[in-house]
SEFI-218722 format. One line per field, with one value per residue (C-alpha): residue number from 1; x, y, z. Coordinates in Angstrom, 3 decimals. Layout:
N
i	(NUM:...) .
x	(X:...) .
y	(Y:...) .
z	(Z:...) .
END
This chain:
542
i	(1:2:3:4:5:6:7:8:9:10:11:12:13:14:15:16:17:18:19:20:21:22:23:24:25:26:27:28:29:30:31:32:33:34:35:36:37:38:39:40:41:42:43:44:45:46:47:48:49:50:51:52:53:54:55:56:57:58:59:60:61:62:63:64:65:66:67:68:69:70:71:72:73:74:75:76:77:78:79:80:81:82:83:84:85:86:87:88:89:90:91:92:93:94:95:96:97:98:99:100:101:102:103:104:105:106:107:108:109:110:111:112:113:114:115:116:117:118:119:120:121:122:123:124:125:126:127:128:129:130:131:132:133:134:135:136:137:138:139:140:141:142:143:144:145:146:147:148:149:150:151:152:153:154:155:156:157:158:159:160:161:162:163:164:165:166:167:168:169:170:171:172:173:174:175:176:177:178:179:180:181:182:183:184:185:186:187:188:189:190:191:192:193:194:195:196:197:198:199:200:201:202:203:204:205:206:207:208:209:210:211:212:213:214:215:216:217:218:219:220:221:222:223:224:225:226:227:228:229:230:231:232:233:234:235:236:237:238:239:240:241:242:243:244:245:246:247:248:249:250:251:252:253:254:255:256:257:258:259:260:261:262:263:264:265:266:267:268:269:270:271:272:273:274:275:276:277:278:279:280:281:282:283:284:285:286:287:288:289:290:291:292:293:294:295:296:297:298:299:300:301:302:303:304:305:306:307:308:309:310:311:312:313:314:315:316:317:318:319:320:321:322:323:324:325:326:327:328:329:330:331:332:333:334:335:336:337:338:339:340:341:342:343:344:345:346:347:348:349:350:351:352:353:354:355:356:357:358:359:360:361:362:363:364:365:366:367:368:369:370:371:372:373:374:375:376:377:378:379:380:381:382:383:384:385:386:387:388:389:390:391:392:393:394:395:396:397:398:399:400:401:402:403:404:405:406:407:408:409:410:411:412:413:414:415:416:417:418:419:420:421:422:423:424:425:426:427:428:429:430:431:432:433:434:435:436:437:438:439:440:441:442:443:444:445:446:447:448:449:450:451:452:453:454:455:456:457:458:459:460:461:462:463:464:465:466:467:468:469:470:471:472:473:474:475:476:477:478:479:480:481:482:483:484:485:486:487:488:489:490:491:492:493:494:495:496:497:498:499:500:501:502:503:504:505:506:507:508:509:510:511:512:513:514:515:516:517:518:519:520:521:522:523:524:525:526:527:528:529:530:531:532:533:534:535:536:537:538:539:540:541:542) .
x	(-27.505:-26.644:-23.482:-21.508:-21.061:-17.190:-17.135:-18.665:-15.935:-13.266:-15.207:-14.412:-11.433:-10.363:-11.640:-10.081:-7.015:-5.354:-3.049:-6.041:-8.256:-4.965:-4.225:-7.302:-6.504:-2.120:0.402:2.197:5.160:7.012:9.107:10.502:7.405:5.576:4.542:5.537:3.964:3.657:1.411:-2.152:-2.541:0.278:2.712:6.115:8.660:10.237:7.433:7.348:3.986:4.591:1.263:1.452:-0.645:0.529:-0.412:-3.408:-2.441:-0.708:1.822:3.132:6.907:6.464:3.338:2.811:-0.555:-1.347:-4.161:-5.894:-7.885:-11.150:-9.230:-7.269:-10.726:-11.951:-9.524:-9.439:-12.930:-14.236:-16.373:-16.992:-15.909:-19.490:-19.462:-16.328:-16.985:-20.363:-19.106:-16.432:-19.009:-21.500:-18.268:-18.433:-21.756:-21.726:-24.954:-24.801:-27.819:-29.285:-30.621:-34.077:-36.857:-36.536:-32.906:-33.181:-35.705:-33.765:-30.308:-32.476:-33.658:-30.566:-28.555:-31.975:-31.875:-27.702:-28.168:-30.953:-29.319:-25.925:-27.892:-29.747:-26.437:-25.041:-27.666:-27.490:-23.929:-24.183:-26.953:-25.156:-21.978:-23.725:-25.631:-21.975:-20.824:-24.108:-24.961:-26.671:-23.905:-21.547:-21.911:-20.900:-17.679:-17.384:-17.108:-14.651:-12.485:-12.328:-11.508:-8.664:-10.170:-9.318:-11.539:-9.371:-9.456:-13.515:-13.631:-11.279:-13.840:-16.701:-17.831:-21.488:-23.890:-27.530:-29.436:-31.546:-35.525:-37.190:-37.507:-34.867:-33.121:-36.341:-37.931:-34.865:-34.667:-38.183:-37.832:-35.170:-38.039:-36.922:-39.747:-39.344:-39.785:-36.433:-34.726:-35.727:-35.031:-31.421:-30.900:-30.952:-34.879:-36.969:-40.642:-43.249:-44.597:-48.390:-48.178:-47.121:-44.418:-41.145:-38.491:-34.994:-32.576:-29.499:-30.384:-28.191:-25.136:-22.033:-22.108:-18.793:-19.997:-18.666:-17.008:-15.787:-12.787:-14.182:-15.548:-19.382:-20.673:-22.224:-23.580:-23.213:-22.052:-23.329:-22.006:-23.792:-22.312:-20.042:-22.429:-25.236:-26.711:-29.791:-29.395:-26.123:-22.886:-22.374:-25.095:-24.732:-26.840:-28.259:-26.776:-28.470:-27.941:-25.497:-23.356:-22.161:-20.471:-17.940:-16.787:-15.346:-12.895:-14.018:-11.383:-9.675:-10.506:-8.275:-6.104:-5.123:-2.589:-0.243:-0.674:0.784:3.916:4.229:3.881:1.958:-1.500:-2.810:-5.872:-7.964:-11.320:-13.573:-14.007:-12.791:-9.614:-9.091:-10.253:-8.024:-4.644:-5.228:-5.050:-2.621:-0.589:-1.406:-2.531:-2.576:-5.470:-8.833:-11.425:-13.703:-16.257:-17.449:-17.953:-15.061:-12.631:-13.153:-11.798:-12.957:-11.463:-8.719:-8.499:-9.852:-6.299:-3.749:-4.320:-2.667:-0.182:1.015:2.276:-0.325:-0.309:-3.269:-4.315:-7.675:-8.546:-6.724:-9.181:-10.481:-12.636:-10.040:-7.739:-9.962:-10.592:-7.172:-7.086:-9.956:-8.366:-5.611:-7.418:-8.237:-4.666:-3.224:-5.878:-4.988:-1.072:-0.425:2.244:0.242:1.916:-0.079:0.707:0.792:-2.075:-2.380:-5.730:-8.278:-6.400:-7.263:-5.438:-7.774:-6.909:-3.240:-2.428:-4.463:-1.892:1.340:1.074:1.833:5.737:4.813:2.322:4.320:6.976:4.302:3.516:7.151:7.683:4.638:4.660:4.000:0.379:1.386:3.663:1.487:-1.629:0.956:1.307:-2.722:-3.139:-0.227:0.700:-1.239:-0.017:3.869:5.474:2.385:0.755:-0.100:-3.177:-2.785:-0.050:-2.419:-5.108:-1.866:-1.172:-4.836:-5.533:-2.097:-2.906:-6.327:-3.739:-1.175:-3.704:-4.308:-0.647:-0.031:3.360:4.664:8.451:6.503:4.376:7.813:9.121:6.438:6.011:9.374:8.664:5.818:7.636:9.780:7.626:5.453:8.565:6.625:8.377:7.499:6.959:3.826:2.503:2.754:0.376:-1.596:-2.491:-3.224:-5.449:-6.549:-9.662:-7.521:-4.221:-5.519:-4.573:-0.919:-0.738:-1.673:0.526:3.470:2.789:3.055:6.206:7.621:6.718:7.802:10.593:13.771:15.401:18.895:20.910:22.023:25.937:24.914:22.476:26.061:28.465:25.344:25.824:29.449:29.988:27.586:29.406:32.926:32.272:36.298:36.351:34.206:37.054:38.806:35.958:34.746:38.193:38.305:35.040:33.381:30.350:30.249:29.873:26.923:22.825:21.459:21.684:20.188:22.551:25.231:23.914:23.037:27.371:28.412:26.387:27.977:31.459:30.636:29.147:32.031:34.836:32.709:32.424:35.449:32.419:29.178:26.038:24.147:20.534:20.992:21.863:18.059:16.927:18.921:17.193:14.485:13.353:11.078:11.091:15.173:15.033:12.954:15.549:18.242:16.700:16.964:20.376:21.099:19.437:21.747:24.985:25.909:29.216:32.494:35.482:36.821:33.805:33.364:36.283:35.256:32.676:35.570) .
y	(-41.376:-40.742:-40.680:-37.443:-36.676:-37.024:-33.065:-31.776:-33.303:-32.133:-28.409:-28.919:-30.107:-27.101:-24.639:-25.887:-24.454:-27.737:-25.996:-23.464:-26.439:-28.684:-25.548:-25.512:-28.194:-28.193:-25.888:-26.022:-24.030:-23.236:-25.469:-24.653:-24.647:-26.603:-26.333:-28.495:-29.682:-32.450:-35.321:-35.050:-39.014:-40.113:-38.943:-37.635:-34.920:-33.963:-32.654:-35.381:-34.119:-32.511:-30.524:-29.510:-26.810:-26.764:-30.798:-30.743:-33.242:-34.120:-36.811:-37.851:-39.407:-40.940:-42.995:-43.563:-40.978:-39.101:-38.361:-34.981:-32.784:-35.092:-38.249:-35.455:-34.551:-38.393:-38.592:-36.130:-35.865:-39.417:-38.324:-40.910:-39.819:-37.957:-36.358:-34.686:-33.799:-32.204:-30.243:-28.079:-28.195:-26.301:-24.347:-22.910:-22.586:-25.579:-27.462:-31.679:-32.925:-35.843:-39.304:-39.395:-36.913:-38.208:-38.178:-34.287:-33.663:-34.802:-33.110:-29.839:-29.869:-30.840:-27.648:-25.303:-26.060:-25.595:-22.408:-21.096:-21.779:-20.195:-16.881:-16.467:-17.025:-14.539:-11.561:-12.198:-11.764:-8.395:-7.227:-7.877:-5.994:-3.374:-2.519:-2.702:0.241:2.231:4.549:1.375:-0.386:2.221:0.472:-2.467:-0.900:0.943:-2.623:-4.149:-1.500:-1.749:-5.285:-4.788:-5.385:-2.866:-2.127:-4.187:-6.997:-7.112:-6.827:-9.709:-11.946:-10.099:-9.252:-7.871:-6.611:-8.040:-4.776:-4.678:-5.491:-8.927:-9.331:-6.955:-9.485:-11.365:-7.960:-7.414:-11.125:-10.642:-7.243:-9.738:-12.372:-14.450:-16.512:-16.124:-19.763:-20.047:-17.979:-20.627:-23.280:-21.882:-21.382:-17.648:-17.331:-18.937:-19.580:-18.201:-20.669:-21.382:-18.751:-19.192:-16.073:-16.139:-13.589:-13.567:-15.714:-12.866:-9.695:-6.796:-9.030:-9.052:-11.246:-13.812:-15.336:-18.958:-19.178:-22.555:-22.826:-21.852:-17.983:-19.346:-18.419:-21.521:-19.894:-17.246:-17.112:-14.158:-12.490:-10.049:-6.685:-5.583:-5.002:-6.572:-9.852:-10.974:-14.149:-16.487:-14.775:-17.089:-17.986:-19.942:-20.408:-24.061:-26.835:-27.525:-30.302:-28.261:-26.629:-29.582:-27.651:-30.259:-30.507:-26.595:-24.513:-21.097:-18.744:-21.075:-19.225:-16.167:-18.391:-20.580:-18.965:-17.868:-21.358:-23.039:-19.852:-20.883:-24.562:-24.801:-23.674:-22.173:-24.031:-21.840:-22.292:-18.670:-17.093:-13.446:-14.967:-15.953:-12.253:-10.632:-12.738:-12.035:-8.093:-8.631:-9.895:-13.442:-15.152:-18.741:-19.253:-21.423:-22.704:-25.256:-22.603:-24.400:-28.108:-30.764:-30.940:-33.603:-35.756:-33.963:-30.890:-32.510:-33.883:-30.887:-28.646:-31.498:-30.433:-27.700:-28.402:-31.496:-28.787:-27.500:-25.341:-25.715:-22.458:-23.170:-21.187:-21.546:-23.701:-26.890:-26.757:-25.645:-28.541:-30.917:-29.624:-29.824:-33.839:-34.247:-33.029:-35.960:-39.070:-36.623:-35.138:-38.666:-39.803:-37.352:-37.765:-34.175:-33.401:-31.053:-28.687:-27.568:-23.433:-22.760:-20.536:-20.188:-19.851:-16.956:-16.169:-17.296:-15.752:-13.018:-11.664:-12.525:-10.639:-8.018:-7.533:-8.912:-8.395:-10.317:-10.996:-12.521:-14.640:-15.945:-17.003:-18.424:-20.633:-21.155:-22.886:-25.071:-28.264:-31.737:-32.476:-35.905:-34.938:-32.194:-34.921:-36.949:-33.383:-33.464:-37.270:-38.347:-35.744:-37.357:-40.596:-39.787:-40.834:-41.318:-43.892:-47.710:-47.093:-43.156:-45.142:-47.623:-44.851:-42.833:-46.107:-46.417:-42.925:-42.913:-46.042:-44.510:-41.350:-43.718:-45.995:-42.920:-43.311:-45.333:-44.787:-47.905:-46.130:-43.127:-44.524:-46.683:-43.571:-41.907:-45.414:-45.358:-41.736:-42.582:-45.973:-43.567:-41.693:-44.589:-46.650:-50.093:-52.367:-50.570:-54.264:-54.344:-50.910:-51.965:-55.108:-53.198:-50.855:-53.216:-55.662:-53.535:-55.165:-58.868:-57.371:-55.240:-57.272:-57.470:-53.728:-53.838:-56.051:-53.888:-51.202:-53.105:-54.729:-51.369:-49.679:-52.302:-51.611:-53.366:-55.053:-54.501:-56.994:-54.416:-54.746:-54.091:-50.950:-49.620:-50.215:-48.318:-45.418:-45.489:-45.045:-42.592:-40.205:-41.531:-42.093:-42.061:-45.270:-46.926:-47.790:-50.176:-51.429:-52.674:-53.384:-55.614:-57.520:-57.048:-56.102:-60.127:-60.816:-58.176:-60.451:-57.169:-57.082:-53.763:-52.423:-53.514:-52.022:-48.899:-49.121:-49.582:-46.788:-44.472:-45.318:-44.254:-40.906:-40.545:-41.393:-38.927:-35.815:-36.861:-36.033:-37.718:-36.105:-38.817:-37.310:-36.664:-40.382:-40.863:-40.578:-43.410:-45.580:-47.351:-49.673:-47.414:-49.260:-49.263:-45.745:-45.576:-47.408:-44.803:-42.089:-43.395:-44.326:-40.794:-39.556:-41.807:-40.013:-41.410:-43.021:-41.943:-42.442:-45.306:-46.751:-46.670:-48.597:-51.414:-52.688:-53.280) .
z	(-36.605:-40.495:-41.728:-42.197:-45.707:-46.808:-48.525:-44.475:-43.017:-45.361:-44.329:-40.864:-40.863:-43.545:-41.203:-38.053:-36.701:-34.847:-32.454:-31.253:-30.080:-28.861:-26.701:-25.019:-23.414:-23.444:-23.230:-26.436:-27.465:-30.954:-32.298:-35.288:-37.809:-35.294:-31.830:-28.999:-25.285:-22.849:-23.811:-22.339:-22.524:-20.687:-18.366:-19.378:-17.808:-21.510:-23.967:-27.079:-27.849:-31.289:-33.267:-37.133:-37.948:-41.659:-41.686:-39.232:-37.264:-33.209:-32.520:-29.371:-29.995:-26.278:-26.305:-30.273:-29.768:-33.128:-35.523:-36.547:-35.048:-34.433:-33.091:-30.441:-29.263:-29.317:-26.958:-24.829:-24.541:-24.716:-27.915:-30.897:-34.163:-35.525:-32.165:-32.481:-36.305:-34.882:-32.067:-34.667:-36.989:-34.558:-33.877:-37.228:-38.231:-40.666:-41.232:-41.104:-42.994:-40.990:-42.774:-41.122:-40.041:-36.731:-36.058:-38.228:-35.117:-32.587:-34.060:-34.089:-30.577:-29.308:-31.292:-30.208:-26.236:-26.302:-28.166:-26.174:-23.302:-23.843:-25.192:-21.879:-20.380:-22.685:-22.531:-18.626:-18.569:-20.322:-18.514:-14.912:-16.285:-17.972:-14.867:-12.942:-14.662:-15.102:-12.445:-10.681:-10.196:-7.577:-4.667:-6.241:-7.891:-4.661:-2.646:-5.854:-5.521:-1.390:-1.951:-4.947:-7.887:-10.741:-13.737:-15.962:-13.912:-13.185:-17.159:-17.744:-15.527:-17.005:-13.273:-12.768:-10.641:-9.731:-8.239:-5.892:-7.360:-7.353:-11.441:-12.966:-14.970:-15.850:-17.645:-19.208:-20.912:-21.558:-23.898:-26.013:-26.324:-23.384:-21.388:-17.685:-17.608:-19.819:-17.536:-14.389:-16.103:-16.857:-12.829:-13.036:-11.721:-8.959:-8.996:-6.498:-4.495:-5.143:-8.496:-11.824:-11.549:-11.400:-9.201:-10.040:-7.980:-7.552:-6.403:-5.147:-5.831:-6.937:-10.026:-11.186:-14.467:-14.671:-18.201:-20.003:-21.957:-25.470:-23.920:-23.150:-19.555:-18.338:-15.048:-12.329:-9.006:-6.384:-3.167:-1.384:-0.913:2.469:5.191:3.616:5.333:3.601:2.472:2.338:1.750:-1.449:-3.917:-7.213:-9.923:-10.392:-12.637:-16.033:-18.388:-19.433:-16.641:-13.577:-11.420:-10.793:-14.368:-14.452:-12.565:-12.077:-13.853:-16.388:-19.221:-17.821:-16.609:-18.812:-20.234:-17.354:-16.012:-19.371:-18.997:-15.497:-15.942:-12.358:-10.799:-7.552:-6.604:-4.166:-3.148:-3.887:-7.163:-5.098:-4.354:-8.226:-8.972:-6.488:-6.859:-10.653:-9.541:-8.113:-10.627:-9.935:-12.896:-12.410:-10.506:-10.317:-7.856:-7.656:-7.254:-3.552:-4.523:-3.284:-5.666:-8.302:-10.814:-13.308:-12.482:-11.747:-15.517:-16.632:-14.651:-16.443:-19.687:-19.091:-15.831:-13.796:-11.231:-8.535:-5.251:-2.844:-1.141:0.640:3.446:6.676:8.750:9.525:7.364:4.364:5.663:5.447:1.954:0.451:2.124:0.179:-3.193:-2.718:-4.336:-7.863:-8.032:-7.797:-10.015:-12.474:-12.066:-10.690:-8.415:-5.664:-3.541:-0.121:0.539:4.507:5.531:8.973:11.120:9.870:6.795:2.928:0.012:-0.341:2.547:3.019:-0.378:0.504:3.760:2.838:-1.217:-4.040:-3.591:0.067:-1.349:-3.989:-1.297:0.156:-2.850:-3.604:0.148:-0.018:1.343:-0.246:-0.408:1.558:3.609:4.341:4.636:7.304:9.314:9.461:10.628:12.088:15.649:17.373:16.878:16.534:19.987:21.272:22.885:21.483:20.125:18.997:16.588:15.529:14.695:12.569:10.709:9.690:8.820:6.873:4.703:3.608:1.762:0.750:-0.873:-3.437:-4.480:-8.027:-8.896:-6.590:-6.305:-4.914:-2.604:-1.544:-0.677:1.228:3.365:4.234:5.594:7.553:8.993:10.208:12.281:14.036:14.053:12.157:9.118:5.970:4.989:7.364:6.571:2.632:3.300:5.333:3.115:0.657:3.164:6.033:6.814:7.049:8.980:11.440:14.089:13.027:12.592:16.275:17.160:14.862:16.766:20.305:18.817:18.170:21.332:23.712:25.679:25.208:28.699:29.024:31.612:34.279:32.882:29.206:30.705:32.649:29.434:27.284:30.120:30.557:26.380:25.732:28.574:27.249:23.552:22.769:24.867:22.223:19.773:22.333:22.720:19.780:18.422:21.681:20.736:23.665:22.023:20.907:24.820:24.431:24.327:22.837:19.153:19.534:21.631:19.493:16.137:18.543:19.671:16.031:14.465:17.773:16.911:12.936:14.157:16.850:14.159:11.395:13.461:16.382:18.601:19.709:20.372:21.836:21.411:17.841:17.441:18.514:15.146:13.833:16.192:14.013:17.393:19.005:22.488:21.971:21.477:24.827:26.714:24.747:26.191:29.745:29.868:28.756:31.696:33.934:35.431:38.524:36.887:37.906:35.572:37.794:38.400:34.845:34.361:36.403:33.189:30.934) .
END
């Protein structure tokens, strides 16, 4: 590919506002004559991402980052240096003479396809929400406005309708020059089998353009209308070589901005409940528009938060979702957030019941996405039986092996050591070698679960203490707890006399959850169960 001539460059960079493409991708606010954000290329809690607009160029004062406009978008986009130049170039309308004939050709085709693409896209859009709010379209505004959504708020999203007909959109395209075989080939027609015609893939639908973060639609999503039951509920429009699915978010381009003025994101998983949160007055919402969540839109979300809430639908099917979106927000170093939905309900509907303010409560309450994740895996296996514990250890390592921050995933270990009562030292190697230590996981797990045998005298003085816990001062200032074999029993004594002397009380049952030693525990709870001790015969152990 030929050079780019010095005096094009200087063009593009002249006509290139710096903090309007940085913010397309961070939340930046004033600073003085500049503007000011968290870095996009590494992780920091204090913004030291600084962007001139009067010099043209970013600098990060955490990582050492910096550079104008093109190296920002070499970086954030993975472009090389002509690539970058080319795609503001393209941006505004200025012309890169290329070396050879062939590379000229190849330029051309490449800026032809994009731009015939994005005008089907474009006269489709228009045509969908003209036909909304023509006399064609009242059903459709009639089914909106039963489900919430406002005029201002289907405009914002460009909403549309597809009426009923099998080649509306087609005839239309074709009066503006459009081939029918341009429009299939941009997903929004089919072909007949064993013909050469074409019928158009969304009819009497509902239309929710898909829009990038520059204000192109890309594609089209589809949902029938209330009562209607031809066809699937959901339809989308097919990828192109220049619309993967899993490399948008459906909404971000309305919500971009209340997400960088709340500095967090609901992540929900239809394009209705995006539309009808936002008419609500919830503005910070996306969706993967149907496909699992991925890294890329998990990349795509940190540009402008490190601060998400999960809302998927409140199912199996939407909890196994949200487990599935664990591996891309660690990947992409966002804290995630999982909001309580219970069975039948999504956020379309719960808003549409309980309103906005509930919902936000909702959001505000939610749940650690691991903790959360532990909550899914681990019920089963918490005080349960040998193996139920060996299944919770295994299903916990494959979230915790997600976790990069090594003080984090410390922390969550300890949590879930906790609950199936094994050494966060073997849960730690296991995660790391699970194939090689599955046997001593097993054998954790017996370890833990394995009753501890108290000597009949050491079972009575365990009795005798927990019904007279003032006794257990003499005791221990005595050293009789040296003539004790159980170093169980006497860490189990000591940490009684601490609670005892804290709260001049004991509550023997709450002590339970001191008790790492999950067969000690076992033998605990017995001995609280025995109560055939009289205070004299009590008296006879000491």
């Amino acid at each position: 590919m030929a050079l780019i001539p010095q005096p094009v460059i200087d063009d593009v960079l002249a006509r290139t506002d710096i903090v309007q493409v940085v913010q397309q991708y961070v939340s930046l606010k004033r600073a003085g004559t500049n503007h000011k954000g968290l870095c996009p290329f590494h992780s920091e809690k204090t913004p030291s991402f600084n962007v001139s607009a009067q010099k043209g160029i970013y600098k990060c004062f955490g990582c050492g980052a910096g550079g104008n406009v093109f190296g920002f978008l070499m970086g954030m986009e993975g472009w090389s240096f002509p690539e970058a130049v080319r795609q503001l170039a393209e941006r505004h309308g200025i012309e890169i003479a290329e070396e050879s004939d062939e590379e000229r050709e190849d330029a051309r085709k490449r800026r032809d396809a994009k731009k015939a693409y994005l005008q089907v896209m474009n006269l489709a859009q228009k045509f969908y929400e003209t036909t909304l709010w023509g006399n064609g379209g009242r059903a459709a505004r009639q089914y909106l406005d039963e489900r919430g959504v406002d005029e201002e708020t289907a405009k914002v999203f460009g909403l549309g309708y597809a009426p009923e007909g099998w080649q509306n959109l087609i005839d239309h395209l074709g009066t503006n020059d459009i081939p029918a075989g341009w429009v299939e080939r941009a997903g929004l027609a089919l072909q007949r089998r064993g013909t050469s015609g074409y019928y158009d893939r969304f009819r009497h639908r509902v239309i929710f353009p898909v829009v990038d973060i520059w204000g192109n639609t890309l594609a089209f999503g589809g949902r029938v209308l209330a009562g209607d039951d031809d066809g699937p509920k959901y339809m989308n429009s097919a990828e192109t070589k220049f619309y993967v699915k899993g490399q948008h978010l459906y909404g971000l381009h309305a919500a971009k901005q209340a997400i960088q003025q709340a500095e967090s994101a609901i992540v929900v998983e239809g394009n209705f409940d995006v539309v009808t949160l936002y008419a609500k007055g919830i503005c910070n919402v996306v969706a993967p528009m149907g496909t699992a969540f991925t890294d890329q839109q998990a990349s795509l979300l940190a540009r402008y938060t490190r601060r998400v809430a999960v809302a998927f639908d409140g199912d199996s099917a939407g909890n196994k979702a949200t487990l599935r979106c664990l591996p891309a927000f660690e990947q992409a170093d966002i804290e995630a957030r999982v909001v309580p939905l219970k069975e039948g309900e999504d956020p379309d509907s719960f808003v549409q019941s309980h309103g906005a303010e509930a919902f936000s409560a909702l959001v505000d309450g939610a749940e650690d996405l691991v903790l959360w994740a532990f909550d899914q895996t681990l019920p089963r296996a918490e005080n349960g039986d040998i193996h139920r514990n060996v299944e919770g250890a295994e299903a916990a390592a494959e979230i915790l092996v997600h976790l990069k921050n090594p003080a984090v995933r410390t922390r969550y270990v300890q949590e879930l050591s906790r609950r199936l009562a094994i050494e966060p030292r073997v849960l730690n190697e296991y995660i790391k070698r699970p194939r090689k230590l599955g046997e001593e996981i097993k054998r954790a797990v017996v370890a833990a679960h394995k009753p501890v045998k108290l000597e009949p005298a050491e079972l009575g003085i365990l009795t005798v203490l927990l019904d007279h816990p003032e006794w257990l001062g003499d005791f221990l200032t005595e050293e009789y707890d040296r003539l004790l074999n159980s170093e169980e029993l006497s860490d189990f004594l000591h940490d009684a006399a601490s609670h005892h002397a804290e709260a001049h009380g004991l509550e023997p049952a709450r002590l339970l959850e001191s008790v790492e030693n999950q067969g000690f525990r076992e033998t605990v709870q017995a001995a609280l169960f025995e109560r055939g001790y009289t205070p004299d015969r009590a008296r006879q152990w000491f």
